[in-house]
VOPAVEX-259314 format. One record per residue (C-alpha): residue number from 1; chain; x, y, z. Coordinates in steps of 0.2 Angstrom, whole numbers, padded with zeros to 4 digits. Each point is the difference from the previous one (the first is absolute). Example, Ala and Ser with C-alpha at 12.3 -4.5 7.8 and 13.67 -1.06 7.14 Angstrom:
BEGIN
<node 1 "A" <0062 -0022 0039>>
<node 2 "A" <0006 0017 -0003>>
This chain:
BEGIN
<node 1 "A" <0142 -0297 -0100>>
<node 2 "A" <0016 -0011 0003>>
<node 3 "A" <0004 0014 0014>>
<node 4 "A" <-0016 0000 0009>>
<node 5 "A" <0001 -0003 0017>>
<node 6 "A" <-0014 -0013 0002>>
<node 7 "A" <0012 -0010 -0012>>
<node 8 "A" <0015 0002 0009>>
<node 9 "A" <-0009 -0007 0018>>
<node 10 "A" <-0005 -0014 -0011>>
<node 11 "A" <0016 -0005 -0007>>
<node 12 "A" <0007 0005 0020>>
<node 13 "A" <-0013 -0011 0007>>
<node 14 "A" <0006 -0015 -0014>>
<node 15 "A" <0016 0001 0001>>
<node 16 "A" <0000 -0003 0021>>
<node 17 "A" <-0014 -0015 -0002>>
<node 18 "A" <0013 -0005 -0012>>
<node 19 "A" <0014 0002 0013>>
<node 20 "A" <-0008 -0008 0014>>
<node 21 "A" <-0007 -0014 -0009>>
<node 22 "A" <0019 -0005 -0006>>
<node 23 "A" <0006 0002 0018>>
<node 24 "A" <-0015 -0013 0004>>
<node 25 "A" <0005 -0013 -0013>>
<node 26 "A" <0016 0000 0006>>
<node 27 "A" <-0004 -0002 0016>>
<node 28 "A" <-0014 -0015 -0004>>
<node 29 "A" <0016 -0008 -0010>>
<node 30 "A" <0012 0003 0015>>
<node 31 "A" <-0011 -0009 0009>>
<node 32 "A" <-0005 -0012 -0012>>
<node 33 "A" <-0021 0004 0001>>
<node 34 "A" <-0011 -0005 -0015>>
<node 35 "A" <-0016 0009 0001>>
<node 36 "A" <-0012 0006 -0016>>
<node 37 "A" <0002 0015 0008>>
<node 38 "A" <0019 0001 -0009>>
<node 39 "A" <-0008 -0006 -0016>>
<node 40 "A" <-0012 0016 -0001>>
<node 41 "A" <0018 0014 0008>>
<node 42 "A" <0009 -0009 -0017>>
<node 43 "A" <-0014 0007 -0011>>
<node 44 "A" <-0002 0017 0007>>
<node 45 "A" <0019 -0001 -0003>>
<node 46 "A" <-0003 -0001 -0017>>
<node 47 "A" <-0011 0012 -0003>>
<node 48 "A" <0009 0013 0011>>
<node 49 "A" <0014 -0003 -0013>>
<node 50 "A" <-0010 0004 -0016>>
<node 51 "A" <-0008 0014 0008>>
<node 52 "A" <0019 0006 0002>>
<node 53 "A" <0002 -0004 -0018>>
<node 54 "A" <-0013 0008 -0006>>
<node 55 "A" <0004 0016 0011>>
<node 56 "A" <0017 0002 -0009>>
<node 57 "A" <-0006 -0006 -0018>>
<node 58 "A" <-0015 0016 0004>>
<node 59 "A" <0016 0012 0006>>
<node 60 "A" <0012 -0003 -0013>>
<node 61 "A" <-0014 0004 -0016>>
<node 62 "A" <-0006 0016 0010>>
<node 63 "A" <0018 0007 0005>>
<node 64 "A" <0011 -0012 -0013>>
<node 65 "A" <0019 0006 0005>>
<node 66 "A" <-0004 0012 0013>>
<node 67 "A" <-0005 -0012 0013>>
<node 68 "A" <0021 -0005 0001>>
<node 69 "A" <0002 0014 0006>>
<node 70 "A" <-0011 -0005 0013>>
<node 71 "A" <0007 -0008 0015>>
<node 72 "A" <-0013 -0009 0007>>
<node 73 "A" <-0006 -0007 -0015>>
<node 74 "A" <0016 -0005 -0007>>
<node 75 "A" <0000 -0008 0019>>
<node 76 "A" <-0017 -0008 -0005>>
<node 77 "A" <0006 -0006 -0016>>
<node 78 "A" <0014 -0009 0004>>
<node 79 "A" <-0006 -0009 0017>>
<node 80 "A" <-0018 -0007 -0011>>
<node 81 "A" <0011 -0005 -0012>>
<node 82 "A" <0010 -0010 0013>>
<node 83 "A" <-0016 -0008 0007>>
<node 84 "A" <-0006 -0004 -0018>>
<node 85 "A" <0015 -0008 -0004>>
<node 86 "A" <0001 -0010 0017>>
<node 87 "A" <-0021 -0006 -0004>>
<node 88 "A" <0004 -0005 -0018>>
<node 89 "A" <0015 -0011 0005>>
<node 90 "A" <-0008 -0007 0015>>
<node 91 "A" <0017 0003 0009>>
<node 92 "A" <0001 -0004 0018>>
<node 93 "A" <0002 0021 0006>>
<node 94 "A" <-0017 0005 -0010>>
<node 95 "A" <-0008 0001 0015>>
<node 96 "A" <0016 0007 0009>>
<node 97 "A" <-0001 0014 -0014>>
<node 98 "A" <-0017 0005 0003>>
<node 99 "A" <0007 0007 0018>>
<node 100 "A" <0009 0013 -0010>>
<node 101 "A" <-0017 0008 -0002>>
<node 102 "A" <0004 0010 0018>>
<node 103 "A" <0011 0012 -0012>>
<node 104 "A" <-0014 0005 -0011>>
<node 105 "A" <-0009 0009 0015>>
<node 106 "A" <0007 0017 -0006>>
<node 107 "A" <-0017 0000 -0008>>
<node 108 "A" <-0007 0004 0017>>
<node 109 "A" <0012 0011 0005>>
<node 110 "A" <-0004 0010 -0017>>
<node 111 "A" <-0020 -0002 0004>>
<node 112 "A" <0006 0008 0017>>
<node 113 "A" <0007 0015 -0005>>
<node 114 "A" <-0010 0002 -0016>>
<node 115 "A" <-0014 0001 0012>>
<node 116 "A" <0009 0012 0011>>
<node 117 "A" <0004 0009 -0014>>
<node 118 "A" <-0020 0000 -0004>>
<node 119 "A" <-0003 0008 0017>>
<node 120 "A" <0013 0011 -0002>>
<node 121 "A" <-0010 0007 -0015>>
<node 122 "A" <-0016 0002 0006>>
<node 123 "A" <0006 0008 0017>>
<node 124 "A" <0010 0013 -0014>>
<node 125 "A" <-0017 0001 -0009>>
<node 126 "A" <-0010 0002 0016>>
<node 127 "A" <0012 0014 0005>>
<node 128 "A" <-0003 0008 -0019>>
<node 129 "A" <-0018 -0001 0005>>
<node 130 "A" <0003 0009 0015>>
<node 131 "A" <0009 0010 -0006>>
<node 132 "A" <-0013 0006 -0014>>
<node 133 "A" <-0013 -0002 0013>>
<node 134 "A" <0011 0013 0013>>
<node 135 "A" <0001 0011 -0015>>
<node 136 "A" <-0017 0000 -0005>>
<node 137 "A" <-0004 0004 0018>>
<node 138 "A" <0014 0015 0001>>
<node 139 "A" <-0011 0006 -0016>>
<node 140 "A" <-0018 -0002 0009>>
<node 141 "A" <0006 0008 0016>>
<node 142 "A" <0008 0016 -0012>>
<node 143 "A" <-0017 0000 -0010>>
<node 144 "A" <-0011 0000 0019>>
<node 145 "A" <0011 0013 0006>>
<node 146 "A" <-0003 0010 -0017>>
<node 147 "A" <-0018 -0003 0003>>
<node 148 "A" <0001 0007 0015>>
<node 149 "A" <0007 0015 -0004>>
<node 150 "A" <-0012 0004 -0014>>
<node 151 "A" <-0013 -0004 0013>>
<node 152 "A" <0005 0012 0012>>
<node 153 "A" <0003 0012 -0015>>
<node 154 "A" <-0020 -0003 -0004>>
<node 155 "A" <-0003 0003 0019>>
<node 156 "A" <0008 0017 0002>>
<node 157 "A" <-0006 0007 -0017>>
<node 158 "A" <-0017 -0004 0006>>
<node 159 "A" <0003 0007 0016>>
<node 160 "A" <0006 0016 -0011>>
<node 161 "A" <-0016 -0002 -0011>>
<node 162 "A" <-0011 0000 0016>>
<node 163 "A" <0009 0014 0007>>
<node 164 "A" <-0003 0011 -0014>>
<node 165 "A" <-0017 -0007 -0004>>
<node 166 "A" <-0004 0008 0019>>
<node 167 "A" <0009 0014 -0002>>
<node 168 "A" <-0011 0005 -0017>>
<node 169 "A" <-0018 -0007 0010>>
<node 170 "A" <0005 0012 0015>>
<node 171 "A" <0003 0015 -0013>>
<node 172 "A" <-0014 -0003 -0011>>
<node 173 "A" <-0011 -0001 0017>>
<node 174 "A" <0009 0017 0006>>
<node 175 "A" <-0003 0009 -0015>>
<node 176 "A" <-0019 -0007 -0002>>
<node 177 "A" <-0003 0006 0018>>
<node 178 "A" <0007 0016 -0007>>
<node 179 "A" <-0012 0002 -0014>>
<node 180 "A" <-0015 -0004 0010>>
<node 181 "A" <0006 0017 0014>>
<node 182 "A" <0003 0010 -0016>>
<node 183 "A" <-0019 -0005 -0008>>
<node 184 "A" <-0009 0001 0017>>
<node 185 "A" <0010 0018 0001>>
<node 186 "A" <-0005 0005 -0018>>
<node 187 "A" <-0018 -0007 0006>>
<node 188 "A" <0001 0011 0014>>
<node 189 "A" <0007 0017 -0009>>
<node 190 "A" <-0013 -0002 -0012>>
<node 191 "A" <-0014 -0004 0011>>
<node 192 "A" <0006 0019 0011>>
<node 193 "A" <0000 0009 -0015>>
<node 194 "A" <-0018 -0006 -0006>>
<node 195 "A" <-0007 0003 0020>>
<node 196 "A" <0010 0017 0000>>
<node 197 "A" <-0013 0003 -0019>>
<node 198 "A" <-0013 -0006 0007>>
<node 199 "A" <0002 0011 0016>>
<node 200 "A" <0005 0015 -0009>>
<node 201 "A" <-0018 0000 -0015>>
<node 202 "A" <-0010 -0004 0019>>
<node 203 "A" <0008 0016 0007>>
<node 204 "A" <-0001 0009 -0014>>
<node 205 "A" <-0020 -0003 -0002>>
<node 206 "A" <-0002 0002 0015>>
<node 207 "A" <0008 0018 0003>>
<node 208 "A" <-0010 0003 -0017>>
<node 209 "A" <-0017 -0003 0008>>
<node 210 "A" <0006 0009 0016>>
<node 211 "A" <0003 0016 -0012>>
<node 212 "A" <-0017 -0002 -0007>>
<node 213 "A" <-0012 -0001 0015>>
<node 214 "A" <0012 0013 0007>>
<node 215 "A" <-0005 0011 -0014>>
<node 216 "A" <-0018 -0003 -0001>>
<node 217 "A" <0001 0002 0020>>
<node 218 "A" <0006 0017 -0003>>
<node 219 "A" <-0011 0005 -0014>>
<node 220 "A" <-0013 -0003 0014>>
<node 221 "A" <0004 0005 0015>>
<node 222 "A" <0013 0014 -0008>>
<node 223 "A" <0011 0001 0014>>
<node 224 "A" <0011 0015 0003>>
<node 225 "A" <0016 0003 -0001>>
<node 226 "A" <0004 -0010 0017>>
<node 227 "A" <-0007 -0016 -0006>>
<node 228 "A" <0011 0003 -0014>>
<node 229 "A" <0015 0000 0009>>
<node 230 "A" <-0008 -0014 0011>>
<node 231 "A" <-0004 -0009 -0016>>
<node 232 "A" <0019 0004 -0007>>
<node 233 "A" <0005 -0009 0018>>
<node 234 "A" <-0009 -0014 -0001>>
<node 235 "A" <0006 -0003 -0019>>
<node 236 "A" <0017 0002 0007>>
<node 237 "A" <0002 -0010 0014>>
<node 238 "A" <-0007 -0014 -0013>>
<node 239 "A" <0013 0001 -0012>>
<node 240 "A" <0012 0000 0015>>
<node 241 "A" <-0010 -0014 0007>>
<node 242 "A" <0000 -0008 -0018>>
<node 243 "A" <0016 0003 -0002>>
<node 244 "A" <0008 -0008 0016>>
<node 245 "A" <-0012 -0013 -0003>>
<node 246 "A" <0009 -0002 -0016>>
<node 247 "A" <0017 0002 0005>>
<node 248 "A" <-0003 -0014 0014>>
<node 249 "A" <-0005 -0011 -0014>>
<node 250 "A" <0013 0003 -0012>>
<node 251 "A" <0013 -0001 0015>>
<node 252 "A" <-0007 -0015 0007>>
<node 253 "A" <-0001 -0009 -0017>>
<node 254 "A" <0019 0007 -0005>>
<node 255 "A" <0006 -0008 0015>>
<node 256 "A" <-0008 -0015 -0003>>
<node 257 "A" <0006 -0001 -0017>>
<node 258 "A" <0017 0005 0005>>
<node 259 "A" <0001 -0014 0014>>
<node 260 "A" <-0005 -0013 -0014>>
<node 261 "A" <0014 0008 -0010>>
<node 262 "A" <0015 -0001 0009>>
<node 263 "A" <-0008 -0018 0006>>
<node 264 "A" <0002 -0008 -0019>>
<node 265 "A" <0016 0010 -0003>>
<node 266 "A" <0010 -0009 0016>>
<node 267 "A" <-0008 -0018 -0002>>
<node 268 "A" <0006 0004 -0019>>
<node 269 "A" <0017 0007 0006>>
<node 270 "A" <0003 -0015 0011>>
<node 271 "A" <-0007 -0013 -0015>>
<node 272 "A" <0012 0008 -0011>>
<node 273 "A" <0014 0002 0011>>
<node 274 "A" <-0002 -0018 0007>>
<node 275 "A" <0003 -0009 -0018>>
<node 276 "A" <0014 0013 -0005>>
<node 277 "A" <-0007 0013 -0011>>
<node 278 "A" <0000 0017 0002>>
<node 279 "A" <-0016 0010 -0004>>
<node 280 "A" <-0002 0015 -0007>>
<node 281 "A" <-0016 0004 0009>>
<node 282 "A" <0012 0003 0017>>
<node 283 "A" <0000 0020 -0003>>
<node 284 "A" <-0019 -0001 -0003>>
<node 285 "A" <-0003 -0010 0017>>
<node 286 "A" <0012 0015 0008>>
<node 287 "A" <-0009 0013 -0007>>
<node 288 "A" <-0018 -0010 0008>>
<node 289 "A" <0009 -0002 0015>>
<node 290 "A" <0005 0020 0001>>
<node 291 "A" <-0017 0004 -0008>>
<node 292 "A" <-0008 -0012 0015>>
<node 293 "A" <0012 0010 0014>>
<node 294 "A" <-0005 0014 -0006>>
<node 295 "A" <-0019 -0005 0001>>
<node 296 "A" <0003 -0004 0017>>
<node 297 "A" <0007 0018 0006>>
<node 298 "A" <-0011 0012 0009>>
<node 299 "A" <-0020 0004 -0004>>
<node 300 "A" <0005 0017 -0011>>
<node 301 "A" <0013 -0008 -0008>>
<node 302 "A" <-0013 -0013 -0006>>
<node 303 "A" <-0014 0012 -0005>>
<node 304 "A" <0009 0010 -0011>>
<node 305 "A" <0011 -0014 -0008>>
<node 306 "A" <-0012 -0015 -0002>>
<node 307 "A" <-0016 0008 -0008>>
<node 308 "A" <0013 0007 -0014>>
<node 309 "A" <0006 -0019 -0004>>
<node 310 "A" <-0014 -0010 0004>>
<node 311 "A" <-0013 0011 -0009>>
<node 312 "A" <-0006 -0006 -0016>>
<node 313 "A" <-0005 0011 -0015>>
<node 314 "A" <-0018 -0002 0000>>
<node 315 "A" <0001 0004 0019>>
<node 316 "A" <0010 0015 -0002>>
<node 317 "A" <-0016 0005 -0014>>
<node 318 "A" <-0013 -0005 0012>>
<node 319 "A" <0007 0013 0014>>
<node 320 "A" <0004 0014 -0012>>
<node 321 "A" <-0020 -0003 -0006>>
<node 322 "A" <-0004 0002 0020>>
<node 323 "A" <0010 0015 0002>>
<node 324 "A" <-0009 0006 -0016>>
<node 325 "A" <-0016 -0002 0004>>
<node 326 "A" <0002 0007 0020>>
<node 327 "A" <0006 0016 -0011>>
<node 328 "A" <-0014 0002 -0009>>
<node 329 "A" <-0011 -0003 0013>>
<node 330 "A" <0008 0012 0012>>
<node 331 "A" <-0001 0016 -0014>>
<node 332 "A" <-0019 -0004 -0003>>
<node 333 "A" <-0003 0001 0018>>
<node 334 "A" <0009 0017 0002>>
<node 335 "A" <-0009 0006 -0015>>
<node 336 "A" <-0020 -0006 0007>>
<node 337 "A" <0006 0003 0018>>
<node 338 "A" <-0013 0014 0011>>
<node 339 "A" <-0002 0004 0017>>
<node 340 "A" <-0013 -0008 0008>>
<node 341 "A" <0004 -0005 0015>>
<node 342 "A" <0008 0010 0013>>
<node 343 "A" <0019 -0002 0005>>
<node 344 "A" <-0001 -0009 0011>>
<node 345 "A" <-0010 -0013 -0005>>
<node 346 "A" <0010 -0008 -0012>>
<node 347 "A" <-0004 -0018 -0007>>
<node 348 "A" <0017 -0011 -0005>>
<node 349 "A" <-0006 -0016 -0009>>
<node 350 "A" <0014 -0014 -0005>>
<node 351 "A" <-0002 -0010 -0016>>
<node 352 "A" <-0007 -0020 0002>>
<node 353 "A" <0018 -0010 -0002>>
């Protein structure tokens, strides 16, 4: 407390009132003034003096020997001593003494540099703050640019994710475009094979009812051996007719079929080949594709090749049935057959188709 410096300006601001007031009094006695006004410098004289005393008194049982080592205050201690001694003896120099006080400014010079002492700590504190604060700053800039990194880390593997997300929508669309050519062919195959049933029982009945009004016309009209031979024409120009119709059926919907074929086999060659797999159905397409060049060669080439891969079993049954039946037709009208008519007239009927 004894150190402050707000008790240090006091006893500064004391000891110069107490300097200057001396030097008045001495000049009022040079002079030979009498004023009230000296009555009132003599007393703040005074009590200048004990506040001096009790300074030291305060110092000596705080620090005890250590303030000797002091000089200032071993200064202090002799020079209020001097003054003490010059009050109580009412001397002549008391006031002269008091003029001594100019040597106890050292105070202020210590209030002076214990204040720049102050300001040289808190500008060293002030830089440590800055210091920390440059640091922390350092620290906020290396965790922003770590941010950043891991942001554009994020970026790119979402890029990545949406690239690959694409890439799998694109395939799964190719292959389900795929599916719905190889169902609409399967839908197709099948529905030819059904019409290729259906048109084979229709001929068949039909040839069937040709035989039988064929034979109840020649139980009638029992033609001779011309309309025999008439009638064995007529039945073989429709089995050819039959059968071209046939053939230009089966060819027709083999080509078809084919076309379709090799059409799902390159859209699934190109799927395939475009996400980096190789398929196994590749020698299958090559064979559609040869099978579809071969197809589309000349007109003989096709009626002897297509009926033998195109036809189905129950087809093959329905035209061995027809060929039966014109058989047997053909030796129960040799067997009937009479001459009638003359040569010359001779009456070729074709059956209904």
């Amino acid at each position: 407390m004894l150190q402050t410096q707000e008790l240090q300006f006091v006893l500064v601001v004391l000891i110069v009132v107490d300097f200057l007031s001396a030097f008045y009094m001495l000049f009022a006695d040079a002079k030979g003034w009498e004023t009230p006004f000296l009555k009132v410098l003599e007393y703040q004289s005074g009590m200048a003096l004990l506040a001096y005393a009790l300074e030291i008194g305060l110092i000596l049982v705080a620090f005890r020997g250590e303030v000797f080592a002091h000089l200032g205050y071993s200064l202090d201690m002799m020079l209020v001593g001097i003054m003490f001694y010059g009050v109580l003896s009412t001397a002549s120099w008391a006031t002269a003494a008091r003029l001594l006080n100019v040597f106890r400014l050292w105070r202020a010079v210590r209030m002076v540099n214990a204040a720049l002492l102050a300001q040289e700590q808190e500008v060293a504190r002030t830089r440590g703050e800055v210091s920390l604060l440059n640091e922390k700053i350092e620290a906020l800039k290396l965790k922003a640019k770590r941010a950043d990194l891991a942001h554009k880390r994020e970026v790119d593997k979402n890029k990545r994710l949406e690239q690959n997300f694409r890439a799998q929508r694109d395939e799964l669309d190719t292959l389900r475009e795929a599916l719905q050519i190889a169902a609409q062919t399967m839908a197709k195959v099948q529905g030819l094979e059904g019409i290729a049933d259906l048109m084979g029982e229709q001929d068949q009945l039909e040839l069937a009812k040709a035989a039988q009004e064929e034979e109840e016309e020649e139980e009638d009209d029992d033609d001779d051996e011309d309309d025999d031979d008439g009638d064995n024409e007529g039945v073989e120009d429709l089995l050819e007719n039959k059968s071209a119709r046939d053939r230009h059926r089966k060819r027709t919907g083999a080509s078809r079929l084919v076309g379709e074929q090799s059409e799902f086999a390159r859209k699934s060659s190109t799927t395939r080949s475009r996400f980096g797999a190789v398929p196994e159905e590749d020698s299958e397409s090559d064979n559609d594709d040869e099978f579809a060049d071969s197809n589309s060669g000349p007109e003989t080439n096709e009626t002897a090749s297509v009926p033998s891969q195109t036809q189905s079993p129950r087809g093959k049954v329905d035209a061995d049935n027809a060929e039966r039946d014109v058989e047997e037709h053909k030796e129960t009208s040799a067997g009937r057959g009479k001459s009638r008519r003359p040569t010359g007239q001779t009456q070729t009927r074709r059956l209904p188709v």
